[in-house]
DOTI-347589 format. One line per 3 residues: number of its first residue (from 1); their letters; for each residue x, y, z of N, C-alpha, C. Coordinates in steps of 0.2 Angstrom, whole numbers. Example, Ala and Ser with C-alpha at 12.3 -4.5 7.8 and 13.67 -1.06 7.14 Angstrom:
% residues 2
1 = AS = 66,-28,39,62,-22,39,66,-16,39  64,-11,35,68,-5,36,64,0,39 .
END
This chain:
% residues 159
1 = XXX = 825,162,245,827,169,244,822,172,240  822,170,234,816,172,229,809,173,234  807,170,238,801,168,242,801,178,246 .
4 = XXX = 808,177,249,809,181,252,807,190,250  812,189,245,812,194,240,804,198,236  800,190,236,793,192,234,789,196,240 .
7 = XXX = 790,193,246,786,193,252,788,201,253  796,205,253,797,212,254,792,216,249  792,214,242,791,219,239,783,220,237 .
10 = XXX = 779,213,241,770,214,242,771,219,249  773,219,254,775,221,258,775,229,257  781,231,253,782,238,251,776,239,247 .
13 = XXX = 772,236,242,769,237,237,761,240,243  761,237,248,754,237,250,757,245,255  761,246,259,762,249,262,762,258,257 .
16 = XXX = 766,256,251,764,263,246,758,261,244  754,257,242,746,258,241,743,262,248  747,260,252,742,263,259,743,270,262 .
19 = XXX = 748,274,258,751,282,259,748,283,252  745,282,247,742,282,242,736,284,243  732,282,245,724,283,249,727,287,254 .
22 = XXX = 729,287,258,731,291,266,737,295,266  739,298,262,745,304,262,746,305,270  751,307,272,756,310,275,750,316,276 .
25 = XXX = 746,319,283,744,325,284,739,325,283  737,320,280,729,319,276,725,320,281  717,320,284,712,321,288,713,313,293 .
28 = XXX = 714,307,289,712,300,290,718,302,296  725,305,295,731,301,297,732,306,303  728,315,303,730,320,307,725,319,313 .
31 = XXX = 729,321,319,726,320,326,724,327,326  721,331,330,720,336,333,717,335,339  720,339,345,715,341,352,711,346,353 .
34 = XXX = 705,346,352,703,350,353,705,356,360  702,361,360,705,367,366,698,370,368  697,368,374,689,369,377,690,376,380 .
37 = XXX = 686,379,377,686,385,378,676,388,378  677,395,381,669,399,382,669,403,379  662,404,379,660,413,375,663,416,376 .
40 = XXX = 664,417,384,668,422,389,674,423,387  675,417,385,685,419,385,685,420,380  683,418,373,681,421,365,679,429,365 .
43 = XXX = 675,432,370,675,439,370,679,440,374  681,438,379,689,441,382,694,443,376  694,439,370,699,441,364,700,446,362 .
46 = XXX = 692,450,359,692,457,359,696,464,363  690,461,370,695,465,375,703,465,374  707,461,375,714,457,375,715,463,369 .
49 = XXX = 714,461,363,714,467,356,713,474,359  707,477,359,703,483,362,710,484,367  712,482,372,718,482,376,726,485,373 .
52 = XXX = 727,482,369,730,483,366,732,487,362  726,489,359,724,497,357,727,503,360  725,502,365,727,507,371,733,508,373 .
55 = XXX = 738,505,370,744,504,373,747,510,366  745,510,363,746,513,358,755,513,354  754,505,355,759,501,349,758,498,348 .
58 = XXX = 759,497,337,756,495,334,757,487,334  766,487,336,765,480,338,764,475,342  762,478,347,756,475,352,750,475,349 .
61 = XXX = 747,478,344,743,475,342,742,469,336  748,469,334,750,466,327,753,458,335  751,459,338,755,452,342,748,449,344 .
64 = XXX = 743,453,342,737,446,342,734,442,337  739,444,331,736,440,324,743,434,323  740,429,321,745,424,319,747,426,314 .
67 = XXX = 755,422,314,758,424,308,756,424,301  750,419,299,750,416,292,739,419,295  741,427,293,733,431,293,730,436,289 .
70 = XXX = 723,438,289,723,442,286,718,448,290  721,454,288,717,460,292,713,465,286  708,465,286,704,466,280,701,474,283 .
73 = XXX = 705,479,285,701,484,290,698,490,287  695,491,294,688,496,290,691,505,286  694,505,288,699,512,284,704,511,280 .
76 = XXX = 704,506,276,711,504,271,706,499,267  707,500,259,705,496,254,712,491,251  717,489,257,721,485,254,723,482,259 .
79 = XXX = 722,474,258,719,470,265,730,466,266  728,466,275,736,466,278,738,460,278  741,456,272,744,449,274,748,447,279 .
82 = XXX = 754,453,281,758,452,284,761,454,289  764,453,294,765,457,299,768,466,298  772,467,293,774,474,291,767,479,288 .
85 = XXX = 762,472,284,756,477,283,753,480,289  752,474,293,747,475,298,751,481,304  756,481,306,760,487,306,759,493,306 .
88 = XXX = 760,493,298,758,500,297,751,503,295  747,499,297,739,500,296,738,503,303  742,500,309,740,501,315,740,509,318 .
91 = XXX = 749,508,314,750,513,316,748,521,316  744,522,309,741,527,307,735,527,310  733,521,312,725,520,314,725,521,321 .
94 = XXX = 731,521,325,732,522,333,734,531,335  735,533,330,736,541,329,732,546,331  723,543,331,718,545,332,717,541,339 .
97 = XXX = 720,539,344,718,537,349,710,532,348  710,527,347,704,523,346,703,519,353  696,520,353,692,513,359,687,509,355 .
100 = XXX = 687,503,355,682,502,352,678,496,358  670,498,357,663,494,359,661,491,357  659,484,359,653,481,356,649,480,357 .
103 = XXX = 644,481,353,637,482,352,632,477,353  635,472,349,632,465,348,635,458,344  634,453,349,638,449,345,636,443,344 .
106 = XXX = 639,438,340,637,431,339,645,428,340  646,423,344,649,417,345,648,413,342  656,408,338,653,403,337,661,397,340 .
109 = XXX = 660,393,343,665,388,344,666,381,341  672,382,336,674,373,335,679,372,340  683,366,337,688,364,340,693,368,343 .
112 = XXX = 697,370,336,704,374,340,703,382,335  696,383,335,694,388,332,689,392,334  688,398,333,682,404,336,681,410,332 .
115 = XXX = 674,409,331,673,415,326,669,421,332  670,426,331,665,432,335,664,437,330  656,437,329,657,442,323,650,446,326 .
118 = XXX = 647,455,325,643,459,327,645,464,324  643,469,328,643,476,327,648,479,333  653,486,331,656,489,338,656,495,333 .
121 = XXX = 656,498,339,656,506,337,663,509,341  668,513,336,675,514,338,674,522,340  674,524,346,676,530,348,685,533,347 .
124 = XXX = 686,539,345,693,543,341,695,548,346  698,549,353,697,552,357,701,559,356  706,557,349,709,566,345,706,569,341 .
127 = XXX = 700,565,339,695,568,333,688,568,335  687,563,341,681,566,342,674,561,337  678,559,334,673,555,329,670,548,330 .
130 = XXX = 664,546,329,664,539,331,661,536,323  664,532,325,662,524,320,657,519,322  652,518,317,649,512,319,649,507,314 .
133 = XXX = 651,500,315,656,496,311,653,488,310  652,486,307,652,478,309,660,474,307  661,466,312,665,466,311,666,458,309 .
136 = XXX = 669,453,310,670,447,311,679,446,311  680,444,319,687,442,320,686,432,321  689,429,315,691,422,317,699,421,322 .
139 = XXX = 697,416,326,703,414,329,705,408,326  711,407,329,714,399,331,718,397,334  717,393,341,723,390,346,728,388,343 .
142 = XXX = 734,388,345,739,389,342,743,383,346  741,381,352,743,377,357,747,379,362  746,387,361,749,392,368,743,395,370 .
145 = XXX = 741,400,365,738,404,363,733,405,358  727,409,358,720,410,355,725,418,349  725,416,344,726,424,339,722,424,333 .
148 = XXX = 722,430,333,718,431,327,719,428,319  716,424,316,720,422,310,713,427,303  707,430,304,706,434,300,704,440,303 .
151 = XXX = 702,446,301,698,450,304,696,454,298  689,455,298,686,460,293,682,466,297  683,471,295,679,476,298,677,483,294 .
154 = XXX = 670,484,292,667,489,290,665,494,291  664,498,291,658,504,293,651,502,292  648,504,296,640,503,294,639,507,286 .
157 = XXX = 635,504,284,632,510,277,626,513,282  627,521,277,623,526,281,614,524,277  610,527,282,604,524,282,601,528,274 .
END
């Protein structure tokens, strides 16, 4: 019985040494699959967004960002944690009927991620005014879907 008793508790002992060095979630213990993906379909996200635009509601556009994002945009000095910010950033920003171009871009692919970052220039079809801006939108496959989890966008500075 004693014999016994000692054999459970090296047992336990070595099992909690072994979640000790390798937590629950740790890199050593997480799987991921990666999601094969192309340039082409990483700029199809813009379009997708750009599209959305169009639609001229905000929440079709706030429905390409994941939930846990941030929107860093180029006419607001207070960056959108959450879907009610990101909301109401749109809204005011779709007001002026926007298109936006791009100009030039870089790709880049990991696993279950995508960064696309360049220049686009946003045309205002009630004001008339055009923007030229750089930008960087990161993704992340979600294992449905590609959404945005940050997006930063500037104005070009004038020459």
């Amino acid at each position: 019985m004693k014999k016994a008793v000692v054999c459970s508790l090296l047992a336990a002992g070595t099992l909690l040494a072994g979640c000790a060095f390798n937590p629950p979630g740790s890199a050593s213990t997480r799987t991921e699959v990666c999601k094969t993906t192309s340039e082409q379909e990483v700029a199809a996200l813009f379009d997708r967004w750009n599209q959305s635009l169009q639609t001229g509601d905000a929440r079709k556009v706030v429905a390409n960002y994941a939930e846990k994002s941030v929107l860093l945009a180029t006419v607001s000095n207070t960056p959108r944690l959450n879907a009610a910010q990101k909301q109401d950033y749109f809204e005011h920003f779709l007001e002026n009927k926007p298109f936006g171009r791009i100009d030039s871009r870089t790709i880049e692919i990991g696993c279950t991620t995508a960064v696309d970052a360049g220049l686009y220039t946003f045309t205002f079809a009630k004001t008339g005014a055009v923007v030229k801006a750089r930008y960087t939108y990161t993704y992340k496959w979600n294992g449905s879907q590609w959404l945005i989890t940050s997006h930063h966008s500037s104005a070009l500075p004038e020459k």
